[in-house]
VEXVOLUM-700607 format. One record per atom (N, C-alpha, C, O, CB): residue in three letters; x, y, z. Coordinates in steps of 0.05 Angstrom, whole numbers, plus 5000, padded with zeros to 4 digits. Glycine has a CB too. Example, Ala and Ser with C-alpha at 12.3 -4.5 7.8 and 13.67 -1.06 7.14 Angstrom:
BEGIN
ALA526448865156
ALA524649105156
ALA526449345156
ALA528549345169
ALA522649115181
SER525749555142
SER527349795143
SER525850015157
SER526850235161
SER528249885114
This chain:
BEGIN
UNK501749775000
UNK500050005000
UNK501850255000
UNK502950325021
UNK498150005024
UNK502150384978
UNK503750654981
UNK502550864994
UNK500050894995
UNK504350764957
UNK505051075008
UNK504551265022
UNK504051435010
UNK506051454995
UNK505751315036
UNK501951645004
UNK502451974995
UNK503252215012
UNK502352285034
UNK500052074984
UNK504952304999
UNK507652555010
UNK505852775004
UNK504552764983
UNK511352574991
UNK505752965018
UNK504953295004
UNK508253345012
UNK509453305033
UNK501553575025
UNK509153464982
UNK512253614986
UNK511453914988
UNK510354004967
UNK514653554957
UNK511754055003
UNK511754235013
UNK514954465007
UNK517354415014
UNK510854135039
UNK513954654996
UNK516154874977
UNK516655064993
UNK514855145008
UNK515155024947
UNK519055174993
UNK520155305017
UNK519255584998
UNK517955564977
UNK523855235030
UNK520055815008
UNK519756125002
UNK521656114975
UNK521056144952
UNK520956375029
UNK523956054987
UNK526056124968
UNK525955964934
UNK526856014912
UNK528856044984
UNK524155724946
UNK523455494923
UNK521155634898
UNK521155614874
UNK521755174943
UNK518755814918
UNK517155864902
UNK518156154890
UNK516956224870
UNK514455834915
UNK520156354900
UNK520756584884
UNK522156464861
UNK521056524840
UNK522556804898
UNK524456284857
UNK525356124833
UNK523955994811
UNK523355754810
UNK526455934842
UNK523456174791
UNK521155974775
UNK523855924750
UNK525856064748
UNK517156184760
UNK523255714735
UNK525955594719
UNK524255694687
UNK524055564666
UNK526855134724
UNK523255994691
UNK522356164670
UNK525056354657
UNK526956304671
UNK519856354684
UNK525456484643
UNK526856704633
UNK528156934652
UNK526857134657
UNK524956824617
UNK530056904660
UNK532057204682
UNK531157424675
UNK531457534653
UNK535657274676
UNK530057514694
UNK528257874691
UNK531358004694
UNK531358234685
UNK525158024728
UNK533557924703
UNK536058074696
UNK536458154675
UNK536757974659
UNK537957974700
UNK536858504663
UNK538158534631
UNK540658464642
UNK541458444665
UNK538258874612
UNK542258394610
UNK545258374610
UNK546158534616
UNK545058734626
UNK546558344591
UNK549658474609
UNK551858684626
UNK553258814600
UNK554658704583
UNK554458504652
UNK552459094604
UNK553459194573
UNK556559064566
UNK558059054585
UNK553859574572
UNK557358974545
UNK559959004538
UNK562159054556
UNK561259204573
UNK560059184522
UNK565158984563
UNK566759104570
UNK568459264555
UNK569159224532
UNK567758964580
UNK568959494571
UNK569859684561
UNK572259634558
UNK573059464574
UNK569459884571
UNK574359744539
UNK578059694534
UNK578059924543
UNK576860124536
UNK579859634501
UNK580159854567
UNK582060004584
UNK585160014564
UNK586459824555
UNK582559814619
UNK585460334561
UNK588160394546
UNK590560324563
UNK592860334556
UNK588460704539
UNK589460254589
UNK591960274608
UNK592859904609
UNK595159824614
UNK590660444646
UNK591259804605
UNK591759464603
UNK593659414587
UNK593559554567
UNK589559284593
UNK595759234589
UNK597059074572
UNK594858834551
UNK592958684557
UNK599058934592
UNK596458904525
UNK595258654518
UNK597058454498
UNK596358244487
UNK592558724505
UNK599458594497
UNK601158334486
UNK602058144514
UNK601358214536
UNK604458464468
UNK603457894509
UNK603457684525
UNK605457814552
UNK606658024551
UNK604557414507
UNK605457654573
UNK607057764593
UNK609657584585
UNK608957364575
UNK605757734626
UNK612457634588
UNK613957514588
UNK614957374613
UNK615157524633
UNK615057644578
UNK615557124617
UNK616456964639
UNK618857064653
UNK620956974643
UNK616956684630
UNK619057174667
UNK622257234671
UNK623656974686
UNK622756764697
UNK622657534693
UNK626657084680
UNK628256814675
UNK629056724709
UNK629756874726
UNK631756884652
UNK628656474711
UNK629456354747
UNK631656314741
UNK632256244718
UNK628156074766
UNK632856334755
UNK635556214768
UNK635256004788
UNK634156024809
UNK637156424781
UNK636755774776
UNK636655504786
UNK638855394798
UNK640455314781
UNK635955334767
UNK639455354821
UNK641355314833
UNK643155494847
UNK641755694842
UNK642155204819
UNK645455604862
UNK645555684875
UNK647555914861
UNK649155904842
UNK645655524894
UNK646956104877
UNK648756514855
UNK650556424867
UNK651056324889
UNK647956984861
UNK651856504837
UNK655156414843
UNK656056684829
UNK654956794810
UNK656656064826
UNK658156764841
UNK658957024833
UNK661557054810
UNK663556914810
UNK659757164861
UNK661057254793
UNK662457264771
UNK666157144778
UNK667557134798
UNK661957604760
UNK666257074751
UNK669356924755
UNK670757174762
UNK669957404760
UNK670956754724
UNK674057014777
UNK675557284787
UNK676957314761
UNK677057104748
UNK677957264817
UNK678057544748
UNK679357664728
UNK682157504725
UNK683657424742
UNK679557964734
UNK682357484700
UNK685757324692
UNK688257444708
UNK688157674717
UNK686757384657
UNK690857244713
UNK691457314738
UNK693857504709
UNK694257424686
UNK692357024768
UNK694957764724
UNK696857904705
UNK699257754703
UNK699957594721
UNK697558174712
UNK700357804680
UNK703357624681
UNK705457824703
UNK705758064702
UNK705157594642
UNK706457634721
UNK707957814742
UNK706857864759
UNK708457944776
UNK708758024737
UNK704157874768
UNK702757844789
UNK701057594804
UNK699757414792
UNK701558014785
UNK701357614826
UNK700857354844
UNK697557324835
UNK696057504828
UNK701557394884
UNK696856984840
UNK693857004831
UNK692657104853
UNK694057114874
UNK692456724821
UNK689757214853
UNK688357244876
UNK687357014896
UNK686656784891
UNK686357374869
UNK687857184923
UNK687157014939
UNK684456774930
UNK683256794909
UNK686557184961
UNK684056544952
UNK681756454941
UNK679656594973
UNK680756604994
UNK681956064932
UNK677856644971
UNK676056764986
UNK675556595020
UNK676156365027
UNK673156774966
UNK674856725028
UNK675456525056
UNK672056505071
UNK670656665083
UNK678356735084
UNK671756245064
UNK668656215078
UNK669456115106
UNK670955935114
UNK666255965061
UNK667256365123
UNK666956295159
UNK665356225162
UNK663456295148
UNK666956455180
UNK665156065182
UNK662656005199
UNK661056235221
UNK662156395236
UNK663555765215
UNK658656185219
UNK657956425240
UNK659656405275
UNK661056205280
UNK653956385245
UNK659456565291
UNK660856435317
UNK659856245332
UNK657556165329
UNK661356605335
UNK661356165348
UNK658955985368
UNK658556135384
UNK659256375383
UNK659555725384
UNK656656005409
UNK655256105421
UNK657056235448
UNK656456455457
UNK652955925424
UNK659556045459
UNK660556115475
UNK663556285468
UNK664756385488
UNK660355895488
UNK664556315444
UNK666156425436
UNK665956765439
UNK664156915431
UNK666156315413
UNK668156835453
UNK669057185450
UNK669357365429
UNK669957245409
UNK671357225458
UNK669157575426
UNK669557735408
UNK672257705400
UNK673857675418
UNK668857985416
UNK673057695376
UNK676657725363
UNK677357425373
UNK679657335368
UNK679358025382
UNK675857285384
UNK677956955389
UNK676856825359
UNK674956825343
UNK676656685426
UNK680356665365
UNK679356505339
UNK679656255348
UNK681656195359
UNK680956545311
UNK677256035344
UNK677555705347
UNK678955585327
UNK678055625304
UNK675055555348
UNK680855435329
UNK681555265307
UNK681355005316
UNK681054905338
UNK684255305295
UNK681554925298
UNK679354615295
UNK682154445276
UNK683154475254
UNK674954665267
UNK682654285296
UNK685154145277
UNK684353845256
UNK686053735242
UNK687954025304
């Protein structure tokens, strides 16, 4: 024996009719002179780590340049002007 349902339509159900949008359209967009419109160019990444330009050819008769001297930050218990060496 089947049941009969009354489905019952909420407010918001009966303002929605699936008739024609009383909305007019949205005129045209206007062209802005100020927009770009050729393509954006990608600018270039750098991949891997900046390495700084080569040092200059060494002169004939002059000593080559030093090679650069990488430090470590200090430690924590170390003085100002001391130096640790680490044998």
């Amino acid at each position: 024996m089947p049941i009969s349902r009354t489905i019952e339509r909420t407010a918001t159900e009966e303002k929605s009719s699936p008739g024609p949008s009383k909305r007019p359209e949205a005129p045209p967009p206007v062209e802005d002179p100020h927009i770009r419109k050729d393509p954006i160019e990608e600018p270039r990444i750098r991949k891997g780590p900046i390495e700084e330009p080569p040092a200059p050819s060494p002169v004939p008769g002059e000593p080559p340049p030093a090679p650069p001297v990488i430090r470590d930050p200090p430690a924590p218990t170390q003085k100002p002007n001391e130096v640790i060496r680490v044998a």
